[in-house]
C-alpha positions in Angstrom: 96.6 118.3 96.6 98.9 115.7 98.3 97.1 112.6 100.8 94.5 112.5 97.7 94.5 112.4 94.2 91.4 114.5 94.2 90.1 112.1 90.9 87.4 109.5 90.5 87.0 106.9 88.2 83.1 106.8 86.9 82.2 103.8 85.2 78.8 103.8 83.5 77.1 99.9 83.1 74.5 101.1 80.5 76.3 102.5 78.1 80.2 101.2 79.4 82.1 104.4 79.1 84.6 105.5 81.7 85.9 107.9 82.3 88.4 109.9 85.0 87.5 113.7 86.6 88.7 115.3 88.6 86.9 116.5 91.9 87.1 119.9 94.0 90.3 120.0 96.0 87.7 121.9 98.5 85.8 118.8 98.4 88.9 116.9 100.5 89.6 119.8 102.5 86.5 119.8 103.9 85.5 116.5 104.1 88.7 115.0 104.0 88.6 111.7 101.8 86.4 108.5 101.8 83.2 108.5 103.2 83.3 112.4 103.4 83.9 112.9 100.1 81.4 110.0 98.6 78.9 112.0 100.6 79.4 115.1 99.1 79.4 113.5 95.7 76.4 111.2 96.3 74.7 114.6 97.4 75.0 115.8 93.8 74.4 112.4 92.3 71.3 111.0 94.4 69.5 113.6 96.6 66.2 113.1 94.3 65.7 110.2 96.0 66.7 107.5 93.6 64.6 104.2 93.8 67.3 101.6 95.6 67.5 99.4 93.2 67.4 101.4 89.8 70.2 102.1 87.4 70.2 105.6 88.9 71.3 104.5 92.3 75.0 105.7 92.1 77.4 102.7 94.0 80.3 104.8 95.4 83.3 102.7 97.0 86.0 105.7 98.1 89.3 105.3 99.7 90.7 107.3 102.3 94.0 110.0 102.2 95.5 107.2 105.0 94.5 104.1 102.8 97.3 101.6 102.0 100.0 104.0 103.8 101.9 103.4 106.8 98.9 104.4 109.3 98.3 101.1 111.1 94.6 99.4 110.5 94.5 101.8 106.8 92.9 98.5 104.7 89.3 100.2 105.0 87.1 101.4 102.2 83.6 102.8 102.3 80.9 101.7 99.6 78.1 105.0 99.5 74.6 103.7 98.0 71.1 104.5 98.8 70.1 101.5 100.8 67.7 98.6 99.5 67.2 97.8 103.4 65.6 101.2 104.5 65.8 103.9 101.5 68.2 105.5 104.1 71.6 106.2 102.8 74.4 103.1 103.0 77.4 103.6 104.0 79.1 100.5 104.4 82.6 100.0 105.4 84.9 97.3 104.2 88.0 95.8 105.1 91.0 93.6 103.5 92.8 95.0 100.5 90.5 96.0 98.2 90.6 100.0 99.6 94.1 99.8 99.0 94.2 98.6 95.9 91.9 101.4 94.5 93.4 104.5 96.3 96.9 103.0 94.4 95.1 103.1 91.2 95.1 106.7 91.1 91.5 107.6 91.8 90.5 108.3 95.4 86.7 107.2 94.2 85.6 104.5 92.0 81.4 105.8 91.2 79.5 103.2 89.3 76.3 103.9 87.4 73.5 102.9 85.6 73.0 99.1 84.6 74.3 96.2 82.4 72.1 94.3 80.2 74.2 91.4 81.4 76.3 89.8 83.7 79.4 91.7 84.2 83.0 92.6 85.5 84.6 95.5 85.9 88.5 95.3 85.6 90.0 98.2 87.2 93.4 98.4 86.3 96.0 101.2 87.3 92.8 103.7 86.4 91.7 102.7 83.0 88.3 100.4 83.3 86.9 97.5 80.8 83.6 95.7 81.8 83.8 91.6 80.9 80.9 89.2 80.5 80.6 87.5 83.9 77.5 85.0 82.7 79.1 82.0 83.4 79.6 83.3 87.4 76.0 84.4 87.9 74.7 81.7 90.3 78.6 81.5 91.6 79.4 81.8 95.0 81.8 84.2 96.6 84.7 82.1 96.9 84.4 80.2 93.3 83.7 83.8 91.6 86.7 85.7 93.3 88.7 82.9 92.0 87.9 83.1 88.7 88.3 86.6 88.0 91.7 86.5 89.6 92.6 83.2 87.1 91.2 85.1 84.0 93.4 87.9 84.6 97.0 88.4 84.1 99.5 89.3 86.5 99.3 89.3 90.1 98.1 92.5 92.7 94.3 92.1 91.8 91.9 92.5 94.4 87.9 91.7 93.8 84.7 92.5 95.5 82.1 90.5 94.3 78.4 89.4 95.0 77.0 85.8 95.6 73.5 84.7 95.1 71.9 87.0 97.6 73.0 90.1 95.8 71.6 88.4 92.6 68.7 87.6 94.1 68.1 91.5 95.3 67.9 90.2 98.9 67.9 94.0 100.9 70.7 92.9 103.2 72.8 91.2 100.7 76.9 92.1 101.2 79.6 92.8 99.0 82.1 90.7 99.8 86.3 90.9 99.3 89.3 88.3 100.5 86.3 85.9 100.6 84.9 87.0 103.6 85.4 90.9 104.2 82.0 92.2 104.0 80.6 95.9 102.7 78.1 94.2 104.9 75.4 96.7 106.5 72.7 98.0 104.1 72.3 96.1 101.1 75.2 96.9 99.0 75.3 93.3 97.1 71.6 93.9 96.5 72.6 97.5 94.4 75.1 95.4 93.0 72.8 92.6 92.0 70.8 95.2 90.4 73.1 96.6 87.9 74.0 92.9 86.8 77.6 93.3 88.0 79.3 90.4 89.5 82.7 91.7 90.5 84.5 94.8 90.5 88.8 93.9 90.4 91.2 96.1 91.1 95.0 96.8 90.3 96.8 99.6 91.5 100.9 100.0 91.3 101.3 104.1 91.7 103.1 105.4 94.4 100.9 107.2 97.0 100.8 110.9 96.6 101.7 111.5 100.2 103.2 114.7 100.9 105.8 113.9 104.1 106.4 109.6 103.7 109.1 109.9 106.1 106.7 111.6 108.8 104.1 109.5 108.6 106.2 106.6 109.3 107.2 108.1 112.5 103.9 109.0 113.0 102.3 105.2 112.3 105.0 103.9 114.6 103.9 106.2 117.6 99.8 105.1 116.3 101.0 101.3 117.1 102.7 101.8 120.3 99.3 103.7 121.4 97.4 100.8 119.9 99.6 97.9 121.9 99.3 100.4 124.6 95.6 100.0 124.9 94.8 96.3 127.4 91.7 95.5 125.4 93.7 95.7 122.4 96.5 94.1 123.6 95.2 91.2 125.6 91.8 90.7 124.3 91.2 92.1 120.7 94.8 90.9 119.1 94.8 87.5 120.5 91.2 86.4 120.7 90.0 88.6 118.0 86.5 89.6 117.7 84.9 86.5 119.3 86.6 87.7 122.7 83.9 90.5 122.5 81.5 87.2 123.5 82.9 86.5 126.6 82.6 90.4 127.8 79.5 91.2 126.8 77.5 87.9 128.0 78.8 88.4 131.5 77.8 92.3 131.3 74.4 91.7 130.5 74.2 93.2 127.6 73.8 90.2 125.2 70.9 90.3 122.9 69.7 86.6 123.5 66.1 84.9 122.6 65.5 87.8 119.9 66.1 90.2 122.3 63.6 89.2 125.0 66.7 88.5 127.4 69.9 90.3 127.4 72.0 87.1 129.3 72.9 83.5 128.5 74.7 82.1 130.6 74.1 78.9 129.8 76.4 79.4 126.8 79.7 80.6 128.2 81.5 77.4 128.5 80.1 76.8 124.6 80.2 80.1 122.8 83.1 81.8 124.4 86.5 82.4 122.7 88.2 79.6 124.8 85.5 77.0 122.9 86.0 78.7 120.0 89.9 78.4 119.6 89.2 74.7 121.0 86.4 73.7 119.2 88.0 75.2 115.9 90.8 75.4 113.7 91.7 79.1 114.1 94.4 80.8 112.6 94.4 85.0 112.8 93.8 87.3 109.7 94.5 90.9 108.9 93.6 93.7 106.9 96.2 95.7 104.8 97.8 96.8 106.6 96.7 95.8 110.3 98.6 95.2 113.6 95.9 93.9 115.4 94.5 90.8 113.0 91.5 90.6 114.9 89.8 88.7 111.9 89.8 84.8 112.5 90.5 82.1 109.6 88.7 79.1 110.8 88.4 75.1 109.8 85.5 73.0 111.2 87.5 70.1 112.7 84.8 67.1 113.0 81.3 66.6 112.3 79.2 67.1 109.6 80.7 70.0 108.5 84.2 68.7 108.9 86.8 70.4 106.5 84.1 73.2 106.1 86.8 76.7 106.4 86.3 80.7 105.6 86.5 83.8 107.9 85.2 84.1 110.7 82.7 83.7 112.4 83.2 86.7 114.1 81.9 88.0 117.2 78.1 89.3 115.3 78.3 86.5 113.4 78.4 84.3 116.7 75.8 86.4 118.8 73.7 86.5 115.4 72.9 83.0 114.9 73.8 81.8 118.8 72.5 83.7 121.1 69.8 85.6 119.3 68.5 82.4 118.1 69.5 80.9 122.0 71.8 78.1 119.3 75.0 77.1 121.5 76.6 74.4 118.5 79.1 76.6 117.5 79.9 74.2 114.8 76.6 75.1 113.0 77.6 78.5 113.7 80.7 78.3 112.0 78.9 76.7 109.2 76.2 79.1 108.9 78.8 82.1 108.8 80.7 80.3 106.0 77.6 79.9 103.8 76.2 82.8 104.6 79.8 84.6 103.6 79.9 82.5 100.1 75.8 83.3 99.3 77.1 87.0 100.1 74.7 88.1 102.9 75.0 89.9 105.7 75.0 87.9 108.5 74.4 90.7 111.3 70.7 90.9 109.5 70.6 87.2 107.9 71.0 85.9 111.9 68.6 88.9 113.1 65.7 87.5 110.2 66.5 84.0 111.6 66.3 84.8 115.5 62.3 87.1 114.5 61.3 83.8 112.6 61.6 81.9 115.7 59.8 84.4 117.6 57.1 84.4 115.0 56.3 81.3 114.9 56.4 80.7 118.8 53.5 83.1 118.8 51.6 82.2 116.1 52.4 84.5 113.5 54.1 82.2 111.2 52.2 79.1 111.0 53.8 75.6 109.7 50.4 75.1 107.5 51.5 78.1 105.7 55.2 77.6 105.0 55.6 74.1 105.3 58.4 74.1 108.0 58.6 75.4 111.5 61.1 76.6 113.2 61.7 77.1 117.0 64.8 78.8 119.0 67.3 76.3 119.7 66.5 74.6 116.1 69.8 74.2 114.7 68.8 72.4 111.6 66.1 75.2 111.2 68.5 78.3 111.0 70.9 75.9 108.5 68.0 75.6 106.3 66.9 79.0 106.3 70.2 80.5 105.6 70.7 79.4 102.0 66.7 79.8 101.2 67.0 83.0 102.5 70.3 83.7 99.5 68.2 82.2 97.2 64.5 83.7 97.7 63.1 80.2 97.9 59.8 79.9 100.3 59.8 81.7 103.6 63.2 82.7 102.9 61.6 85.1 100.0 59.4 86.6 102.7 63.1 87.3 105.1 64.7 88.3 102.1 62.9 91.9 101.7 64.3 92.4 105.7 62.0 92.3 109.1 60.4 95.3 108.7 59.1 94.7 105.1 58.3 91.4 106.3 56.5 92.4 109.3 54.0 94.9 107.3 53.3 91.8 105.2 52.5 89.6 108.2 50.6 92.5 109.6 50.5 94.2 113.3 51.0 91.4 115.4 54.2 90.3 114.0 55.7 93.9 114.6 56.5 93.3 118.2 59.4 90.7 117.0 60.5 93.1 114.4 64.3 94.4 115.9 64.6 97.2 113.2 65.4 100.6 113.1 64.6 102.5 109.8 64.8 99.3 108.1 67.6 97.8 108.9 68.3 94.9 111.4 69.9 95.4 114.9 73.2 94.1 116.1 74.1 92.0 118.7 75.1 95.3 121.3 73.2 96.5 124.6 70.8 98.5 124.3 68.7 99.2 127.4 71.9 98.6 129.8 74.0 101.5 127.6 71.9 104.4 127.1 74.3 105.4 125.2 74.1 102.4 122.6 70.3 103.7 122.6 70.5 107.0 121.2 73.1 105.8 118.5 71.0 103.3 117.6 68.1 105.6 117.1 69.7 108.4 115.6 72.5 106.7 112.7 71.6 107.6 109.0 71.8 104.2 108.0 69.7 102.5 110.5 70.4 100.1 113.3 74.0 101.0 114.0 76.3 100.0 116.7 79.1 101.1 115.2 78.6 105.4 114.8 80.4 105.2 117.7 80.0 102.0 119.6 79.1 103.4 123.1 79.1 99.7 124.3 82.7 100.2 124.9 82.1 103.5 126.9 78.7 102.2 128.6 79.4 98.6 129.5 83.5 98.2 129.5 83.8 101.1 131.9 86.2 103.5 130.2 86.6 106.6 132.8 87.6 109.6 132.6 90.9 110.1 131.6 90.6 108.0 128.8 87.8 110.2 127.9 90.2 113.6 128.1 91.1 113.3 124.6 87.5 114.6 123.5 86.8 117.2 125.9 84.5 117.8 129.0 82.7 114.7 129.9 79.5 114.9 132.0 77.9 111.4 133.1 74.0 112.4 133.0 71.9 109.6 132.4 70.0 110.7 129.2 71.6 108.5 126.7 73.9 111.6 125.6 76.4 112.0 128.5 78.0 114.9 126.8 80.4 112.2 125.3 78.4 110.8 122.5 79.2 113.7 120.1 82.9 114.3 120.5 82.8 110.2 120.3 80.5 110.0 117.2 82.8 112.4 115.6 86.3 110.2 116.2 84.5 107.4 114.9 83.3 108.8 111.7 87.0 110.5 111.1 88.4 107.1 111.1 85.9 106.5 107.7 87.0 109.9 106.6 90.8 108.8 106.8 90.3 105.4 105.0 91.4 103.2 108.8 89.8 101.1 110.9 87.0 101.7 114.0 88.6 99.1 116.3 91.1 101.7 116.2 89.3 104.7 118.0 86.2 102.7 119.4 88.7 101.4 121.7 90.3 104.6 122.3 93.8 103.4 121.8 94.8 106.0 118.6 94.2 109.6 120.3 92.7 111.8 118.1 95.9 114.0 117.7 97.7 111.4 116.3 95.1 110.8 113.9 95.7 114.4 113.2 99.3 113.9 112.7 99.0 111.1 110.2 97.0 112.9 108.3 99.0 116.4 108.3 102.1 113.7 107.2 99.9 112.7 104.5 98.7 116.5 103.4 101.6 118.3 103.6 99.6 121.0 105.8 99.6 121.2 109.5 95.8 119.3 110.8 95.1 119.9 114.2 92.7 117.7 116.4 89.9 120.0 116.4 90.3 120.5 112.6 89.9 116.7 112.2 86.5 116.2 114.6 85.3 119.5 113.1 85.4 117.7 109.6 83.9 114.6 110.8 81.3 116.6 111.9 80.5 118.4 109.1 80.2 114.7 107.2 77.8 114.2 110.3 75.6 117.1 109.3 75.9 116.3 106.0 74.7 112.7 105.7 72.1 114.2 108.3 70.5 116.5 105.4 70.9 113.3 102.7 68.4 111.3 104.6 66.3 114.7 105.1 65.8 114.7 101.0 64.7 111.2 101.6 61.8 112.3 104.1 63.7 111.5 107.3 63.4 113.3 110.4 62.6 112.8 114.0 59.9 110.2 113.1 62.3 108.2 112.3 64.8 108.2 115.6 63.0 105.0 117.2 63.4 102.2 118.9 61.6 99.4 118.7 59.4 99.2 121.4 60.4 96.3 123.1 63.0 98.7 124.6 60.7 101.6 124.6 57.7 99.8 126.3 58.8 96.4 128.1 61.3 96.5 131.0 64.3 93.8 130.7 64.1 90.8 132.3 67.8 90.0 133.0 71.2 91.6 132.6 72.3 94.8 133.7 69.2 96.5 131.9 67.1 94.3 133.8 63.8 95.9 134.8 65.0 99.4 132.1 63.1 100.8 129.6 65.0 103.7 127.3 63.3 106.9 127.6 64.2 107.5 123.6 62.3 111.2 124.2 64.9 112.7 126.7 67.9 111.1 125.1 66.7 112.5 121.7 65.9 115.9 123.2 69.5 115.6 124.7 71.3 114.4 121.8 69.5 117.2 119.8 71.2 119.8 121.8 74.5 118.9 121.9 74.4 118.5 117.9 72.5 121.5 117.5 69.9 120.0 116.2 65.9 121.0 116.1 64.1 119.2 118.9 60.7 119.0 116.7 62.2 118.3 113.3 66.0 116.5 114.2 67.2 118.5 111.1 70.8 121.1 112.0 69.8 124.8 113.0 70.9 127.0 110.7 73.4 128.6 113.4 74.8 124.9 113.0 75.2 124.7 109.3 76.8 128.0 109.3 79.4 126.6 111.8 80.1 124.0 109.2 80.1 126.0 106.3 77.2 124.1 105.3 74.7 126.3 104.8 74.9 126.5 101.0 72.9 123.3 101.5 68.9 123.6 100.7 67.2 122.2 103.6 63.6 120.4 103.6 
């Protein structure tokens, strides 16, 4: 089946065979590559619920049939786990060159099982797999360990993902991390990782692409990057500012999570935080994925001060709300810093900056007591958040306690200390609007993984004030305000195609690639004609799929929340200011345009049957 190579490559730690199968050419058809596919398979692998951090927790990284081809922002790869963070399933998606560099290996999935005794590496080269002792790089960090592996080996091409000593440490949000400072970021991957005693994973690949009509695609890609330059946010915002332009937009909305949440504005923090302080204040070059027009990632270099000379990726726009205005921190020097350690001790700094910014809110109401942890911390303390972000990596005081996540944390700290808790099933919120974009709300509430801005980003929708006819391309829109708007589905479903095809988010979130030329890449790479519909049929299916995963892992409706400092308190400032989110009617909503049950959340039966899923026991 050309696009795919419809093989995987499973490595087993405990015992270190390996070995390559084949997988269902159905299997792509259906689900079409990458995080589709490592669904699928994790459904046969995992569905008994394996504990998160047990040899039988399959780590799944899966390249899509547009990976490392002409398509423009193809560098992405997915890594499929059952999350340490919130026993939901992971799925996190990764940029740089390590997707790449696997689909050109000649597997499509690279499944790793089971656990070392000891510290290890797995080489990865052209599809055969060795595993080498790693001991002398446990208790590495990033940087020095991604060097190290590249020296040992010969030739050039390799690409690594490796852990630092957050995913050693089993911290439940620790990252995977690749080029330095790509992250598999959301869920806990590095903590899986961590847990089967393997340091790195490198990767060779040299084979030519099985791709069915090379000439087409081209033609295709080329048409993808005029849409993409087409696009003003894209063009003016996104490709010269990067990701830390998002600051500037979403601070003057209203929709900035600042003060752990308890204000959605900071005004105070423009002239400081904004991209026109950070290219000042920092030495900024741009950086891009395989593959990538846009090179929204930043390289930066702290110019003066105490962390003079200090350089890595980013921080990007999260990274910046995370540890600024969450923790209501404008020294974007200290920011810079705490991104680059935080990248190097492999965490993830969406949830590392979230743990920070509910520390400060639990010790400003007593919760967290100085007597007790011998420190205090406040918002605005600078030196605080530096101090916690290594101890935090390293399990060392009341960074052990942050390390197992807010929620965990919060049922050891006990009822009072919920309130500050910004969770959903377990895993930390990100810096996007939440009671100004109803939208944002339901998303949040309803992702698999947890706290996701991403599956789709309604920000862009609610608070940049797409209309319309930029909203054609999915169907029949109907603004209602329920938190559904009849877009959210048809959006969801673009969003999750663009982790089926191996390419990046910023690619559809901002609605620049139309969904029919997503169509026609992929067709290019297939050999087969794909229309539109075909492709957002598929993505639902994955949907439905990972929908009936978290199901065998005793989710349901219970589990669509909020917490309820959106639920129950009105906003103070912003555009949500004095809005609560009715989660009920946007769930009841959201529910009926998915064709899901309003009691349960699970798919009707009617709607597995549209997806030809109904070969799938339900709960």
């Amino acid at each position: 089946m050309k696009g795919n190579w419809c093989k995987a490559l499973f490595v087993n730690l405990s015992d270190g065979t390996a070995e390559i199968r084949g997988l269902p050419a159905e299997w792509f058809r259906d689900y079409v590559g990458g995080e589709g596919v490592a669904a699928r398979l994790f459904l046969d692998l995992a569905a008994g619920g394996p504990d998160p951090l047990g040899p039988d927790n399959p780590l799944i990284f899966a390249a899509g049939p547009l990976s490392g081809t002409a398509a423009p922002c193809s560098g992405r790869c997915v890594a499929f786990f059952r999350s340490p963070a919130g026993g939901t399933l992971g799925a996190s998606n990764g940029g740089g060159h390590f997707g790449p560099a696997l689909k050109r290996s000649g597997a499509d999935l690279l499944v790793i099982t089971g656990a070392a005794s000891s510290p290890k590496i797995l080489v990865v080269d052209d599809g055969t797999a060795r595993l080498e002792d790693a001991s002398n790089l446990w208790g590495k960090g990033v940087a020095e360990t991604e060097d190290a592996v590249k020296a040992r080996l010969d030739g050039s091409g390799w690409q690594v993902a490796s852990i630092g000593p957050a995913g050693e440490n089993l911290v439940r949000f620790a990252a995977i991390m690749t080029d330095k400072h790509r992250a598999f970021g959301r869920g806990g991957p590095g903590a899986v990782m961590g847990s089967k005693k393997l340091k790195a994973v490198a990767v060779r690949g040299t084979k030519t692409l099985p791709i069915a009509d090379p000439e087409g695609l081209r033609e295709a890609a080329k048409a993808a990057r005029e849409e993409l330059f087409a696009e003003t946010f894209v063009r003016e915002e996104l490709h010269p500012f990067g990701t830390p332009s998002f600051y500037d937009s979403i601070e003057i909305l209203g929709i900035l999570p600042t003060r752990n949440w308890q204000r959605d504005e900071f005004p105070e923090s423009r002239s400081l935080l904004g991209h026109k302080a950070y290219h000042e204040t920092l030495e900024v070059k741009p950086y891009a994925c395989s593959g990538c027009p846009i090179a929204c990632g930043r390289h930066t270099r702290i110019r003066k001060g105490p962390f003079e000379g200090l350089e890595g990726g980013g921080p990007e726009y999260e990274t910046v709300a995370a540890f600024g205005s969450k923790c209501e921190i404008t020294d974007l020097e200290a920011i810079a810093a705490a991104n680059h350690w935080a990248n190097d001790l492999g965490l993830d700094v969406i949830s590392a900056g979230q743990a920070v910014a509910t520390a400060m809110e639990w010790f400003e109401t007593g919760v967290l007591k100085e007597a007790d942890w011998g420190m205090s911390l406040a918002f605005g303390d600078v030196k605080g958040m530096l101090d916690l972000v290594p101890k935090i990596a390293r399990r060392e005081g009341l960074g052990d306690l942050l390390a197992e996540g807010v929620k965990r944390a919060a049922e050891r700290l006990g009822k009072d200390a919920e309130k500050a808790a910004m969770h959903v099933k377990g895993l930390e919120m990100a810096a996007d609007g939440v009671r100004a974009s109803k939208g944002e709300a339901v998303v949040h509430a309803v992702s698999p993984r947890g706290a996701d801005h991403l599956r789709p980003y309604a920000s862009c929708i609610d608070a940049f004030g797409y209309k319309e006819p930029e909203l054609d391309i999915l169907g029949e829109i109907s603004f209602t305000e329920d938190g559904n708007k009849g877009w959210i589905k048809p959006f969801q479903e673009l969003c999750m195609a663009t982790n089926l095809l191996g390419t990046c988010l910023f690619a559809s979130i901002t609605l620049a690639v139309k969904p029919a030329t997503w169509a026609k890449l992929l067709s290019c790479a297939l050999g087969r004609p794909v229309s539109k519909e075909e492709l957002l049929r598929r993505a639902e299916a994955v949907i439905n799929l990972e929908r009936l995963i978290n199901a065998r892992f005793g989710f349901s409706r219970k589990d669509d929340s909020l917490p309820a400092r959106f639920t129950d308190e009105p906003g103070r400032d912003g555009r949500g200011a004095g809005e609560k989110v009715n989660l009920a009617v946007a769930l009841d909503s959201f529910y009926n345009a998915m064709g899901w049950n309003r009691e349960t959340g699970l798919p009707e039966r009617e709607t597995l049957c549209r997806l030809d899923l109904d070969w799938i026991e339900t709960v």
